[in-house]
PDB file with one MODEL, atoms N, CA, C and O in Angstrom:
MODEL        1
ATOM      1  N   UNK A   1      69.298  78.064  94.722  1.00  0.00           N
ATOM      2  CA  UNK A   1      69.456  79.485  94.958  1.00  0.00           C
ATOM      3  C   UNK A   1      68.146  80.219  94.675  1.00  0.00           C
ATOM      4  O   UNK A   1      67.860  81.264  95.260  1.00  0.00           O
ATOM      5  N   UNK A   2      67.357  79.645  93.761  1.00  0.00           N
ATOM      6  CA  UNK A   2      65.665  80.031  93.015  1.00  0.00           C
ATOM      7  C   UNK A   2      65.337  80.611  94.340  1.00  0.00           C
ATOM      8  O   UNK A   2      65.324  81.771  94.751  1.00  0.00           O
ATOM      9  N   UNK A   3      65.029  79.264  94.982  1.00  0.00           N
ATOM     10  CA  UNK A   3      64.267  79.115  96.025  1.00  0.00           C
ATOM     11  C   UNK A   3      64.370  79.852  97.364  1.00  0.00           C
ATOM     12  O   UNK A   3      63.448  80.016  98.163  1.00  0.00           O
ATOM     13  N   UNK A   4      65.815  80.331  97.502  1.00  0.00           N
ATOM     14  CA  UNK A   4      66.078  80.783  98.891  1.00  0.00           C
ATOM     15  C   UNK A   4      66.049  82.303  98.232  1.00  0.00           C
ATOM     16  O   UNK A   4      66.608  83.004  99.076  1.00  0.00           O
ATOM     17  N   UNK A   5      65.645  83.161  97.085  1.00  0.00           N
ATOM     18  CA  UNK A   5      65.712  84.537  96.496  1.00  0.00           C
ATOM     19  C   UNK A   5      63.969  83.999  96.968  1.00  0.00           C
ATOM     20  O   UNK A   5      63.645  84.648  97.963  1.00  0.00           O
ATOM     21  N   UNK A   6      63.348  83.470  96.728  1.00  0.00           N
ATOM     22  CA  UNK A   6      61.470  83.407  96.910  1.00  0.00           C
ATOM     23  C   UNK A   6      61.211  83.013  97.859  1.00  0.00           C
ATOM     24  O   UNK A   6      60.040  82.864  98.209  1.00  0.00           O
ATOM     25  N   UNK A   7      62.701  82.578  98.924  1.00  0.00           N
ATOM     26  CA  UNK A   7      61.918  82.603 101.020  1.00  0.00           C
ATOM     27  C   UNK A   7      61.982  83.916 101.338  1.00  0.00           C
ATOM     28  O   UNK A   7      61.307  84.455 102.215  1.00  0.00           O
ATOM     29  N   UNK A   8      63.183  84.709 100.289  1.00  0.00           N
ATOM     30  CA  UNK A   8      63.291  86.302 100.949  1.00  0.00           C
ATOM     31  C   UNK A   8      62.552  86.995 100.449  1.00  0.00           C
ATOM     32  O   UNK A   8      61.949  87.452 101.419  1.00  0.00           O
ATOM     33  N   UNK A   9      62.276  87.284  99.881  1.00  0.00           N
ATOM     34  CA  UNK A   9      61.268  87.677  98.539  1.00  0.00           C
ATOM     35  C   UNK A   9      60.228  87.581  99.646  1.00  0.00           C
ATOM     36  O   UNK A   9      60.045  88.669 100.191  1.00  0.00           O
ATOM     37  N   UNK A  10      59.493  86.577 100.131  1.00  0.00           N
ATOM     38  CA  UNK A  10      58.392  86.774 100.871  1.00  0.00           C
ATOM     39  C   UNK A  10      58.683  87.288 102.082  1.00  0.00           C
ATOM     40  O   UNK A  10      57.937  88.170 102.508  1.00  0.00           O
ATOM     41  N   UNK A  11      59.663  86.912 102.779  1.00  0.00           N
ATOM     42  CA  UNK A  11      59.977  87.306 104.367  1.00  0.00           C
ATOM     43  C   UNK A  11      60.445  89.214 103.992  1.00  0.00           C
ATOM     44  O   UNK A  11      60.585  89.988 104.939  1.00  0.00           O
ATOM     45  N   UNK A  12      60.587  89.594 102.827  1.00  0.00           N
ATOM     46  CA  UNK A  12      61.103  91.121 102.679  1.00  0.00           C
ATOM     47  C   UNK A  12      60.063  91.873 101.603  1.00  0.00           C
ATOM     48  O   UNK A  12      60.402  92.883 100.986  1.00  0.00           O
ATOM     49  N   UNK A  13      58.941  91.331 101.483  1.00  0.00           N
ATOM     50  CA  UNK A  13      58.190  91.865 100.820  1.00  0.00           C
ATOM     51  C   UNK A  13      57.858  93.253 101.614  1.00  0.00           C
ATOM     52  O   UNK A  13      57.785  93.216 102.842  1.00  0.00           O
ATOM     53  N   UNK A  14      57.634  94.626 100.824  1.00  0.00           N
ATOM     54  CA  UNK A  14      57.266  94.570  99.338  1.00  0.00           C
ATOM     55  C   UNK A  14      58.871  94.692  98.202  1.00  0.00           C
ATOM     56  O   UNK A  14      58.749  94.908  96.996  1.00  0.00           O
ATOM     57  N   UNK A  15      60.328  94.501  98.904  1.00  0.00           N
ATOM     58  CA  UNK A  15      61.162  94.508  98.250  1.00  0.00           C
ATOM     59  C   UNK A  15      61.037  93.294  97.413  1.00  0.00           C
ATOM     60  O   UNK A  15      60.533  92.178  97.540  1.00  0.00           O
ATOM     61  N   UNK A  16      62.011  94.263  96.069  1.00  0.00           N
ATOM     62  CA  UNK A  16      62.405  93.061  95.281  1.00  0.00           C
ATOM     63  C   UNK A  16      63.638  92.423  95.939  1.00  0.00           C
ATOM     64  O   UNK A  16      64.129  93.140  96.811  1.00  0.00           O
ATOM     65  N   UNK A  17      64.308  91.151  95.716  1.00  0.00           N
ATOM     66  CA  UNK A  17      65.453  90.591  96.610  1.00  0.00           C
ATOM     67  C   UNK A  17      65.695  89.896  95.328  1.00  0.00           C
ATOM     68  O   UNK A  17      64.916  89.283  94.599  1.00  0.00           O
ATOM     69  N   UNK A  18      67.065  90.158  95.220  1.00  0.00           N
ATOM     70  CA  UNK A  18      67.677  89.222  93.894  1.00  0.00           C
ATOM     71  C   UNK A  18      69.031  88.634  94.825  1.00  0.00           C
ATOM     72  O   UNK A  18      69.733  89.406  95.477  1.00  0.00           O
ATOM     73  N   UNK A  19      69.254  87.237  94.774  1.00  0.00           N
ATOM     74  CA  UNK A  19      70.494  86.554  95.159  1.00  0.00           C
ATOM     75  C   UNK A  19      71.296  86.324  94.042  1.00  0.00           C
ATOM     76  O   UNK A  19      70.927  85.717  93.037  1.00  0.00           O
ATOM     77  N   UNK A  20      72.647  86.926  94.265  1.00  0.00           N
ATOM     78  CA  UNK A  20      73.554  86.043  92.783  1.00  0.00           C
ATOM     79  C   UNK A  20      74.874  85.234  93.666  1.00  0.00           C
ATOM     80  O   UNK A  20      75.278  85.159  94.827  1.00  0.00           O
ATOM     81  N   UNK A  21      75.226  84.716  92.334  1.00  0.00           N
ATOM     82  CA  UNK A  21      77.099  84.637  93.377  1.00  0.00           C
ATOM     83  C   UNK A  21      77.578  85.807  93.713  1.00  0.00           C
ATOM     84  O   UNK A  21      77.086  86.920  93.532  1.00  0.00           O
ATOM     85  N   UNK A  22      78.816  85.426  94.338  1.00  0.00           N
ATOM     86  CA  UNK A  22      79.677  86.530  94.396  1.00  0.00           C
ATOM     87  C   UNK A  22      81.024  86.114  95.214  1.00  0.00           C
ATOM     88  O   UNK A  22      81.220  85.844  96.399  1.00  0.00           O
ATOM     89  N   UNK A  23      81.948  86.187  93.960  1.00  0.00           N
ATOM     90  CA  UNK A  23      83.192  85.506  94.390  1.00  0.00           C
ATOM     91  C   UNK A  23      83.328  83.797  94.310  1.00  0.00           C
ATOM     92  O   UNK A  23      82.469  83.003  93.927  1.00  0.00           O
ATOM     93  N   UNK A  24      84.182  83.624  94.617  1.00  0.00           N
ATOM     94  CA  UNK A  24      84.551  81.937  94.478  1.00  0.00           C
ATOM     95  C   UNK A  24      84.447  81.016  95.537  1.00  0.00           C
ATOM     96  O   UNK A  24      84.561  79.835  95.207  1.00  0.00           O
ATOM     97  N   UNK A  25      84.196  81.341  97.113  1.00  0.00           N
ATOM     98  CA  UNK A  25      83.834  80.262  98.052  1.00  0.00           C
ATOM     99  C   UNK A  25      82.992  80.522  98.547  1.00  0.00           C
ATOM    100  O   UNK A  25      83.048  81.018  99.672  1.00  0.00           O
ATOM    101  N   UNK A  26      81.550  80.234  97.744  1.00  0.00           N
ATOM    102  CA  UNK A  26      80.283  80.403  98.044  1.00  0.00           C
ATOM    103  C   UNK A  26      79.542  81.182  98.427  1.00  0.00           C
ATOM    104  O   UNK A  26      78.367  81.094  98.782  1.00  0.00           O
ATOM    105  N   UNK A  27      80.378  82.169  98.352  1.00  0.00           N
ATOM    106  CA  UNK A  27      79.608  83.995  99.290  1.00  0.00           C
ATOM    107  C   UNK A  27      78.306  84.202  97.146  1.00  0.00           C
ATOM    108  O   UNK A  27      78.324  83.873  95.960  1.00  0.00           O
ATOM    109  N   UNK A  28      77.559  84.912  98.120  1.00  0.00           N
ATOM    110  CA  UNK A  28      76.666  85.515  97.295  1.00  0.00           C
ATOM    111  C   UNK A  28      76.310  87.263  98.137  1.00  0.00           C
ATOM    112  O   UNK A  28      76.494  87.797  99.231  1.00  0.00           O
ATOM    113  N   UNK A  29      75.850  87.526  97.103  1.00  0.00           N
ATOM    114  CA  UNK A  29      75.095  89.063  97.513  1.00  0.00           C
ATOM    115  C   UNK A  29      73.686  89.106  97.470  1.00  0.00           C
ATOM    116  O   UNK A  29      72.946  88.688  96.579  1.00  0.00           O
ATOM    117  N   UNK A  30      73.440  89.578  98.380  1.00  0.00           N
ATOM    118  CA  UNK A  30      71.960  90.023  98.080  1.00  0.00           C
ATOM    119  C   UNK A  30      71.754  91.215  98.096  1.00  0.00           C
ATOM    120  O   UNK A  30      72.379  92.065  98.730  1.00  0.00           O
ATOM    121  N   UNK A  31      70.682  91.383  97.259  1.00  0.00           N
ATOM    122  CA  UNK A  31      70.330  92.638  96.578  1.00  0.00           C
ATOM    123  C   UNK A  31      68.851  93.071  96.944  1.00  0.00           C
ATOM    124  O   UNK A  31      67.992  92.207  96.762  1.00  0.00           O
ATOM    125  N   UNK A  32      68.380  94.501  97.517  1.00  0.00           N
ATOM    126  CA  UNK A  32      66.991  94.430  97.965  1.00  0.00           C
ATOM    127  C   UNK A  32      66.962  95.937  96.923  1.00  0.00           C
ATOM    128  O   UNK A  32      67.787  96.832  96.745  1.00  0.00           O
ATOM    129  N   UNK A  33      65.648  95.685  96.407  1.00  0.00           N
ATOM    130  CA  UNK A  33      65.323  97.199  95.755  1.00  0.00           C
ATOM    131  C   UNK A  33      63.724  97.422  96.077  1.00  0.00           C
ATOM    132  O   UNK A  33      62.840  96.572  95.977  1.00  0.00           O
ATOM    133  N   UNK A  34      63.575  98.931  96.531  1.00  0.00           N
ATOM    134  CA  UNK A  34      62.176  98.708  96.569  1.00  0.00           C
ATOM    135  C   UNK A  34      61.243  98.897  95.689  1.00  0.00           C
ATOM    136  O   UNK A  34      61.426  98.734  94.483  1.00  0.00           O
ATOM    137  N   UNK A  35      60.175  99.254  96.199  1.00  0.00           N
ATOM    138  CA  UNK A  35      59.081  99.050  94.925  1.00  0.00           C
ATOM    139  C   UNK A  35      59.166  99.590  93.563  1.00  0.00           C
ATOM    140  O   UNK A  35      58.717  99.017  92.570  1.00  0.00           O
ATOM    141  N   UNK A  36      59.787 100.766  93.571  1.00  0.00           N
ATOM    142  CA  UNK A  36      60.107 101.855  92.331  1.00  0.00           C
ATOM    143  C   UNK A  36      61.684 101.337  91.921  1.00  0.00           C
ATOM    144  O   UNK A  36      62.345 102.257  91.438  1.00  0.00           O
ATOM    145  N   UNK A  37      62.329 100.175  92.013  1.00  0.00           N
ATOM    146  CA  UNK A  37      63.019  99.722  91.598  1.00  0.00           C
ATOM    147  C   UNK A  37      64.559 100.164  91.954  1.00  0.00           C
ATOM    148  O   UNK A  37      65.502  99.944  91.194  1.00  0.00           O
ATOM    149  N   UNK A  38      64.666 100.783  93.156  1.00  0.00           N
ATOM    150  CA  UNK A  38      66.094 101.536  93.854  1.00  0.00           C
ATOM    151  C   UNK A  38      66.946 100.657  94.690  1.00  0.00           C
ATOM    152  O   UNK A  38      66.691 100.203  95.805  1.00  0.00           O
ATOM    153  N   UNK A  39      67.654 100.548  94.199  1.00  0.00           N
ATOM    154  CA  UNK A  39      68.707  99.489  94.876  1.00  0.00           C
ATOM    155  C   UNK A  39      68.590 100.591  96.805  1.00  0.00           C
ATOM    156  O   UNK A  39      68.902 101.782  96.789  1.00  0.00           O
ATOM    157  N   UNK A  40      68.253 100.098  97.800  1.00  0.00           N
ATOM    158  CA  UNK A  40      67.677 100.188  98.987  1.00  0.00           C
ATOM    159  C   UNK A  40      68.926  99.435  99.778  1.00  0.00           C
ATOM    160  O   UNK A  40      69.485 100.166 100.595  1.00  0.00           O
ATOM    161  N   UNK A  41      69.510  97.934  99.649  1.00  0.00           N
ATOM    162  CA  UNK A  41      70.555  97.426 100.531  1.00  0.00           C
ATOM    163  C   UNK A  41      71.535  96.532  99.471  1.00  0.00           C
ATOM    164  O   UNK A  41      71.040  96.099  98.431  1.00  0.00           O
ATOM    165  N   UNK A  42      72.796  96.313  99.767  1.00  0.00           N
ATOM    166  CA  UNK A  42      73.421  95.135  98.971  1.00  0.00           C
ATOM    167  C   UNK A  42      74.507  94.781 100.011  1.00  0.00           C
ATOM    168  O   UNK A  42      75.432  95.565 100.219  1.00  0.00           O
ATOM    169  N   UNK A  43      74.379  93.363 100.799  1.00  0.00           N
ATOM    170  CA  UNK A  43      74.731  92.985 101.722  1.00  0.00           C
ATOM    171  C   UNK A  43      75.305  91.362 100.968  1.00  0.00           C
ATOM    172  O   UNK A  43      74.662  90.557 100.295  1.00  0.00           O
ATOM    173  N   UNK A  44      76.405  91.337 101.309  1.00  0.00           N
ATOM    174  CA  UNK A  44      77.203  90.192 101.381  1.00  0.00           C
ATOM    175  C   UNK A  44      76.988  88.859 102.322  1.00  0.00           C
ATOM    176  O   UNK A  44      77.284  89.000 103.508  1.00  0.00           O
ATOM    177  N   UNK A  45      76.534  87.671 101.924  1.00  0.00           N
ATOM    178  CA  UNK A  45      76.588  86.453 102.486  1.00  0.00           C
ATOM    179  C   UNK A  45      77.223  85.422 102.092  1.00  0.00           C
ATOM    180  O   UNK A  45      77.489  85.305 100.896  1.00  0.00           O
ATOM    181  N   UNK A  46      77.711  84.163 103.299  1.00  0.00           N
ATOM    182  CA  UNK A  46      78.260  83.394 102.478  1.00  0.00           C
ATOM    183  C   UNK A  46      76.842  82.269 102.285  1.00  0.00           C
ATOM    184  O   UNK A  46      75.755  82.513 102.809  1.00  0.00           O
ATOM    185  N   UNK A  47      76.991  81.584 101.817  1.00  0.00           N
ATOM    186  CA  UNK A  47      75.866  80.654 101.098  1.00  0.00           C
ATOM    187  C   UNK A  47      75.379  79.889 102.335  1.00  0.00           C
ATOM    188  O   UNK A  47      74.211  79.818 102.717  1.00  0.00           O
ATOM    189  N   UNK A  48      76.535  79.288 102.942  1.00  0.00           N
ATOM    190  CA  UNK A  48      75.908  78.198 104.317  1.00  0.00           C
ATOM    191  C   UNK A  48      75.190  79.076 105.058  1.00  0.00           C
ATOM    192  O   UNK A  48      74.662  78.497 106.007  1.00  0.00           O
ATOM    193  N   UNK A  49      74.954  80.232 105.015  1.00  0.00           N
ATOM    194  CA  UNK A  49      73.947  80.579 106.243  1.00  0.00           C
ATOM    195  C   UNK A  49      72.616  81.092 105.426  1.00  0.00           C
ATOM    196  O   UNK A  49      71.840  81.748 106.121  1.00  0.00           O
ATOM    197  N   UNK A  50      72.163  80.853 103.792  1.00  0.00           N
ATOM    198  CA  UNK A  50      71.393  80.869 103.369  1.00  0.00           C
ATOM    199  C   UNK A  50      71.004  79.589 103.139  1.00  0.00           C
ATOM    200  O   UNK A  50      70.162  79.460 102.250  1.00  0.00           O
ATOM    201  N   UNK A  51      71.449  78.422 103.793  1.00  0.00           N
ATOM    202  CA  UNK A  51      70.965  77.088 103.507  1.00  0.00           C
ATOM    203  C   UNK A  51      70.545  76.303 104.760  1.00  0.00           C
ATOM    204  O   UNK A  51      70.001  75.205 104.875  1.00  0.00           O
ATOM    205  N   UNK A  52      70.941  77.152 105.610  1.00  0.00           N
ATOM    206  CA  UNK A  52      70.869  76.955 107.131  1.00  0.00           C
ATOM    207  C   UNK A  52      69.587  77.600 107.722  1.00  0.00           C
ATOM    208  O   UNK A  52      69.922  78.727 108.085  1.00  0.00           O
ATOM    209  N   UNK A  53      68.637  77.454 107.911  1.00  0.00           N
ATOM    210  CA  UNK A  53      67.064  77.736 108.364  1.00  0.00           C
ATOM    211  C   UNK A  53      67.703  78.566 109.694  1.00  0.00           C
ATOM    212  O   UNK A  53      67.490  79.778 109.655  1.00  0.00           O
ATOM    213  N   UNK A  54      68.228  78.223 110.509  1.00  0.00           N
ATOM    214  CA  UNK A  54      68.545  79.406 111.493  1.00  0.00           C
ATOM    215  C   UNK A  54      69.233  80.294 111.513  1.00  0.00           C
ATOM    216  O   UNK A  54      69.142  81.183 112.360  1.00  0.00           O
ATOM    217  N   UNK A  55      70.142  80.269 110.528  1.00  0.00           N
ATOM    218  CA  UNK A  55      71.263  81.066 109.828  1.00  0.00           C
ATOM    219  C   UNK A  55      70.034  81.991 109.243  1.00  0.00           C
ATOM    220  O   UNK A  55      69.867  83.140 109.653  1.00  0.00           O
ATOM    221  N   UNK A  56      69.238  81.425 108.306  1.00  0.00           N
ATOM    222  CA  UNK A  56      68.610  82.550 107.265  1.00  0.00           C
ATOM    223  C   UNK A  56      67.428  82.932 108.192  1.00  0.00           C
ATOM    224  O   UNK A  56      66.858  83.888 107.667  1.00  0.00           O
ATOM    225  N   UNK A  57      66.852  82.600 109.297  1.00  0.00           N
ATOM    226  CA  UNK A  57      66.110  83.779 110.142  1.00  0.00           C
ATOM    227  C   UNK A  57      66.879  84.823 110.567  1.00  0.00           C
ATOM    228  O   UNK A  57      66.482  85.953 110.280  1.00  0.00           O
ATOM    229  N   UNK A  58      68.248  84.656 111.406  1.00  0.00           N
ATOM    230  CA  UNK A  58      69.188  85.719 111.623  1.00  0.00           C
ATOM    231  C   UNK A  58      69.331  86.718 110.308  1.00  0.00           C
ATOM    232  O   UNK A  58      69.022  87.906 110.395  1.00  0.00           O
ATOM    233  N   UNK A  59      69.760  86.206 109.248  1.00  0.00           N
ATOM    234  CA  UNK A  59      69.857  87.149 108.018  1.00  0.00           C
ATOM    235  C   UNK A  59      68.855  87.942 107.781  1.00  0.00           C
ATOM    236  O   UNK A  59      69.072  89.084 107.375  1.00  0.00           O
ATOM    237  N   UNK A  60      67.470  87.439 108.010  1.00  0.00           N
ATOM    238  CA  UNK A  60      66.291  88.080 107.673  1.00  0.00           C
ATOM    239  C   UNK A  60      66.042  89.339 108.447  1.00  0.00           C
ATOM    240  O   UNK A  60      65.698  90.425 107.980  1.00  0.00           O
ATOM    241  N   UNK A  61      66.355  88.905 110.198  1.00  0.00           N
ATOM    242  CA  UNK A  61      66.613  89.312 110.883  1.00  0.00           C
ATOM    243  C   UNK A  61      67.336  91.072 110.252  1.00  0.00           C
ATOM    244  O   UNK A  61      66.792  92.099 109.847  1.00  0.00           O
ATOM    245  N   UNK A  62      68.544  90.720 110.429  1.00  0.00           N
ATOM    246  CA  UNK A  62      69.531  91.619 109.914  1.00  0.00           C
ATOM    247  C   UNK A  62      69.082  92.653 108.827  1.00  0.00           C
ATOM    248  O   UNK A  62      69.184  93.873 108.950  1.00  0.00           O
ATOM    249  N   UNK A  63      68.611  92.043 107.831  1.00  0.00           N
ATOM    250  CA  UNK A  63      68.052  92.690 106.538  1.00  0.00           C
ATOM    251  C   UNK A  63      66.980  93.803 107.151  1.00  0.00           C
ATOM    252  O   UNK A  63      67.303  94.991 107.132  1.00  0.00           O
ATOM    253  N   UNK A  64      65.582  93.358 107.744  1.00  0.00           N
ATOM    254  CA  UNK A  64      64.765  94.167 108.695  1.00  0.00           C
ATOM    255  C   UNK A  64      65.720  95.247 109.044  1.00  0.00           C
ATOM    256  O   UNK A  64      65.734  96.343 108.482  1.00  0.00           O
ATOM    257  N   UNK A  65      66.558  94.866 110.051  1.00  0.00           N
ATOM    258  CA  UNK A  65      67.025  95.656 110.788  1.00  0.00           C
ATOM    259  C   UNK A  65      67.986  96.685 109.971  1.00  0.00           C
ATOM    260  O   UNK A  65      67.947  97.779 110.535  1.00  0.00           O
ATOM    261  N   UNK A  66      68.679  96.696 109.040  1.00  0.00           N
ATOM    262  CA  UNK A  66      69.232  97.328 108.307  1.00  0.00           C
ATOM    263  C   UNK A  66      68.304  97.834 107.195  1.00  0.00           C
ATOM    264  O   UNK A  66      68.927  98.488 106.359  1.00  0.00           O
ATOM    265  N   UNK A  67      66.665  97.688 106.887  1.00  0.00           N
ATOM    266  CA  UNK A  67      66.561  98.246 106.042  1.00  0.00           C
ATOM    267  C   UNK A  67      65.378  99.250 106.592  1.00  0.00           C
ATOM    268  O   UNK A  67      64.558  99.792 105.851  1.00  0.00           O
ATOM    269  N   UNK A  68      65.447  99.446 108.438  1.00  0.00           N
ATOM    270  CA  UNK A  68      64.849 100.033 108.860  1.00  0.00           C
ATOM    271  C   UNK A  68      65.601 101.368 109.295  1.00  0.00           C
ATOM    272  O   UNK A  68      65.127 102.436 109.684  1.00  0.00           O
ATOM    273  N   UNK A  69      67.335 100.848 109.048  1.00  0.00           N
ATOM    274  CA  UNK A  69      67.853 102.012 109.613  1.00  0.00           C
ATOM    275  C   UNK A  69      67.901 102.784 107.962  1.00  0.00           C
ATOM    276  O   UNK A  69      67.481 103.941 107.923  1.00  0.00           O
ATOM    277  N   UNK A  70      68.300 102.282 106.902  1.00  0.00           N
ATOM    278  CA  UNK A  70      68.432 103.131 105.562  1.00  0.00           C
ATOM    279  C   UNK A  70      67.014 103.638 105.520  1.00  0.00           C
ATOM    280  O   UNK A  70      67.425 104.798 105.494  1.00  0.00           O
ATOM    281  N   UNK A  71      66.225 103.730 105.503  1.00  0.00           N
ATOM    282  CA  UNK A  71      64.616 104.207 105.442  1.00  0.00           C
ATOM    283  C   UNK A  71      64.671 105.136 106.789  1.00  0.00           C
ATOM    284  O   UNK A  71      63.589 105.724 106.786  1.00  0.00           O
ATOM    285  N   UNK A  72      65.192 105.425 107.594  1.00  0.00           N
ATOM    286  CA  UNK A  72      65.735 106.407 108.695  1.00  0.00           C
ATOM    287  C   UNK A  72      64.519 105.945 109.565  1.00  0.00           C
ATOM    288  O   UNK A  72      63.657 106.818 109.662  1.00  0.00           O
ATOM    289  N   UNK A  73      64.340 105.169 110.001  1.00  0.00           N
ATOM    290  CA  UNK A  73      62.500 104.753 110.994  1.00  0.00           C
ATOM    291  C   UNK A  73      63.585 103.950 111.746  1.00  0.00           C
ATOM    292  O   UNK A  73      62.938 103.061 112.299  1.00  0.00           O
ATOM    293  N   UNK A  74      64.765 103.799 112.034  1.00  0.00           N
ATOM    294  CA  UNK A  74      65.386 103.454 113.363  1.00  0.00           C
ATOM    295  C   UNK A  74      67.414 103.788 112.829  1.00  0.00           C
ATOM    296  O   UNK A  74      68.127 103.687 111.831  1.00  0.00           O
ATOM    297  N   UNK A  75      67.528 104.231 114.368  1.00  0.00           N
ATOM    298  CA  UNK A  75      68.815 104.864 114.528  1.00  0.00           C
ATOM    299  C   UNK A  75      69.881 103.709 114.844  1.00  0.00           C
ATOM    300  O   UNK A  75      69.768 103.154 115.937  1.00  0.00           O
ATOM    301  N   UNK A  76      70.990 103.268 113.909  1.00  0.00           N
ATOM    302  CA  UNK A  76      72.262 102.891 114.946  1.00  0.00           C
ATOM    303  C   UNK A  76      72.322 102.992 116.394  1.00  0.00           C
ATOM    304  O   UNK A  76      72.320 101.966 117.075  1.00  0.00           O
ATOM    305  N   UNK A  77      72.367 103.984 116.845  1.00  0.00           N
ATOM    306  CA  UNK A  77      72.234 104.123 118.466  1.00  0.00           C
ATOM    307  C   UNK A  77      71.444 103.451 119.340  1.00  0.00           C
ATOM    308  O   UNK A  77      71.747 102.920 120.408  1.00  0.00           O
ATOM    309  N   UNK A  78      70.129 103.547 118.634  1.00  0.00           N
ATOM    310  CA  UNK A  78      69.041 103.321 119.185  1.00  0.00           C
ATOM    311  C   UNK A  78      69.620 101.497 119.854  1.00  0.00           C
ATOM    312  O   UNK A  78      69.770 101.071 120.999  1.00  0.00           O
ATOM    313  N   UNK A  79      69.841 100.715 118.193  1.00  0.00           N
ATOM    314  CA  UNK A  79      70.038  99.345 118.712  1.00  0.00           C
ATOM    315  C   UNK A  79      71.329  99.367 119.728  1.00  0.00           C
ATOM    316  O   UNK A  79      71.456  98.320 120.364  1.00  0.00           O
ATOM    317  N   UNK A  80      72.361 100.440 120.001  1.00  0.00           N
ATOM    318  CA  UNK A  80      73.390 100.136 120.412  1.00  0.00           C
ATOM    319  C   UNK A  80      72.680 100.182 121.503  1.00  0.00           C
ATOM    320  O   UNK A  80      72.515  99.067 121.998  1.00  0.00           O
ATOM    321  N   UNK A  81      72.131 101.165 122.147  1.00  0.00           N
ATOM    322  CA  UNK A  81      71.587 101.360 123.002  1.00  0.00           C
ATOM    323  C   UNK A  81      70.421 100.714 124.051  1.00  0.00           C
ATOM    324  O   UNK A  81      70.058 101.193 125.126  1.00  0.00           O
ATOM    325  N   UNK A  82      69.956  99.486 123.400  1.00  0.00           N
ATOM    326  CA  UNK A  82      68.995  98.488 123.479  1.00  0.00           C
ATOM    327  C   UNK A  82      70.244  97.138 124.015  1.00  0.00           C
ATOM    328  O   UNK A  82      70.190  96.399 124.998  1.00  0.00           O
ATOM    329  N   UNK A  83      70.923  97.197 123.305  1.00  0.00           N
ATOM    330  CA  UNK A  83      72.088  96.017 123.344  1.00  0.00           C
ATOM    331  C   UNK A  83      72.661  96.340 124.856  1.00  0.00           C
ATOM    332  O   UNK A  83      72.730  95.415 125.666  1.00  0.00           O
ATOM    333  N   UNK A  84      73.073  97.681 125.220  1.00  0.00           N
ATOM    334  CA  UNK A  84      73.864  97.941 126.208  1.00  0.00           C
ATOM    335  C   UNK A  84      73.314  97.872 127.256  1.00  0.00           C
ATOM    336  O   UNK A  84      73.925  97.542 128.272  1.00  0.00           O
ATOM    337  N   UNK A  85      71.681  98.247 127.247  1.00  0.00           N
ATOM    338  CA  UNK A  85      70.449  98.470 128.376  1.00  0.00           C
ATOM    339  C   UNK A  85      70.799  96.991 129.587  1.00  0.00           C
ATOM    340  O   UNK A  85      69.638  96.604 129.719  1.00  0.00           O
ATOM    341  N   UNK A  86      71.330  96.387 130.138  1.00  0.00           N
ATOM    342  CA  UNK A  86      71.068  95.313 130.924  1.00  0.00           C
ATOM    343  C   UNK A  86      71.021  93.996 130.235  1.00  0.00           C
ATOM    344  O   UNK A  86      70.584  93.029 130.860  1.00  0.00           O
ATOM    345  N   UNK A  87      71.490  93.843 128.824  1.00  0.00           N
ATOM    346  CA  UNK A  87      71.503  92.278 127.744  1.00  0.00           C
ATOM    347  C   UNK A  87      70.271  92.408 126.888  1.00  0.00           C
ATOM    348  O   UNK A  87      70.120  91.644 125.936  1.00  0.00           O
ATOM    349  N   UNK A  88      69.216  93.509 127.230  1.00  0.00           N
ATOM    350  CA  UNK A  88      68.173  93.225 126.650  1.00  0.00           C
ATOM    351  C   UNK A  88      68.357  93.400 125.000  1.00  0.00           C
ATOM    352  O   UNK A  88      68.995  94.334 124.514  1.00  0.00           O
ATOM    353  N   UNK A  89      67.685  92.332 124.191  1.00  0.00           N
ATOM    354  CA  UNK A  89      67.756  92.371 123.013  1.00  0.00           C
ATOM    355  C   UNK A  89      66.805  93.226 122.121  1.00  0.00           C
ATOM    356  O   UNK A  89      65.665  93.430 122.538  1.00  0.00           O
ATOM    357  N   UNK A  90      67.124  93.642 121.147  1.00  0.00           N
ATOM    358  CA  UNK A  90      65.777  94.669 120.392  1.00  0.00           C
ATOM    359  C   UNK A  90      64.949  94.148 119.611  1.00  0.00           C
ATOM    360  O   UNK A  90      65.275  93.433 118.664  1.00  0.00           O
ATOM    361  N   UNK A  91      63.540  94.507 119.980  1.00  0.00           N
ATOM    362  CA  UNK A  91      62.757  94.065 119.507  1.00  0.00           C
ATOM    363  C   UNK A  91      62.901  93.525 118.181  1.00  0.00           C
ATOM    364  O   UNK A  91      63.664  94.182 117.472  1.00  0.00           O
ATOM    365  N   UNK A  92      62.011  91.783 117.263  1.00  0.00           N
ATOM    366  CA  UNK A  92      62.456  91.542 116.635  1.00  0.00           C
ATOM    367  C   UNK A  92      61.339  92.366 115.837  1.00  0.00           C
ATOM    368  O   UNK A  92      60.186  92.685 116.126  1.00  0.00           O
ATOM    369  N   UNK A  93      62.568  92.693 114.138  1.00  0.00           N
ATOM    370  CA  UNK A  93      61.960  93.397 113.321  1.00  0.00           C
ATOM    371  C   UNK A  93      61.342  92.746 112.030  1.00  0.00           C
ATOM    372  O   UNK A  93      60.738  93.444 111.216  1.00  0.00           O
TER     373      UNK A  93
ENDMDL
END
């Protein structure tokens, strides 16, 4: 678990990213705070897709993308709106 809090840790820098458990069939939380120490996202995973290398680009994925909309530098809409455009996917973040 060390190890996959210090792949995110680098892939979400300059956040801090703390992984714990959470709950009893392998779900964990992750926790992003930014530099001044403000809890910023706390998003629920289950563990196999933090052990899963393509699973945890998607997550990383996700995290970007959700911690671009709480920082207000991109809109809900915007991605709905990218999604709906003809299949095209939104740029990766």
């Amino acid at each position: 678990m060390e190890s996959i809090s210090l792949l995110l840790g680098e892939a979400l820098s300059p956040y801090q990213v703390t992984v714990t458990p959470s709950g009893h069939n392998g779900d964990c939380q992750v926790t992003l705070k930014n530099p001044e120490g403000i809890v910023v996202l706390k998003r629920g995973f289950n563990r196999a897709q933090l052990g899963d290398r393509r699973q945890l680009t998607d997550v990383v994925d996700g995290l970007h993308r959700d911690l671009l909309i709480a920082e207000g530098r991109l809109e809900p809409c915007v991605i709905a709106a990218l999604r709906n455009a003809g299949g095209v996917r939104p740029p990766a973040l």
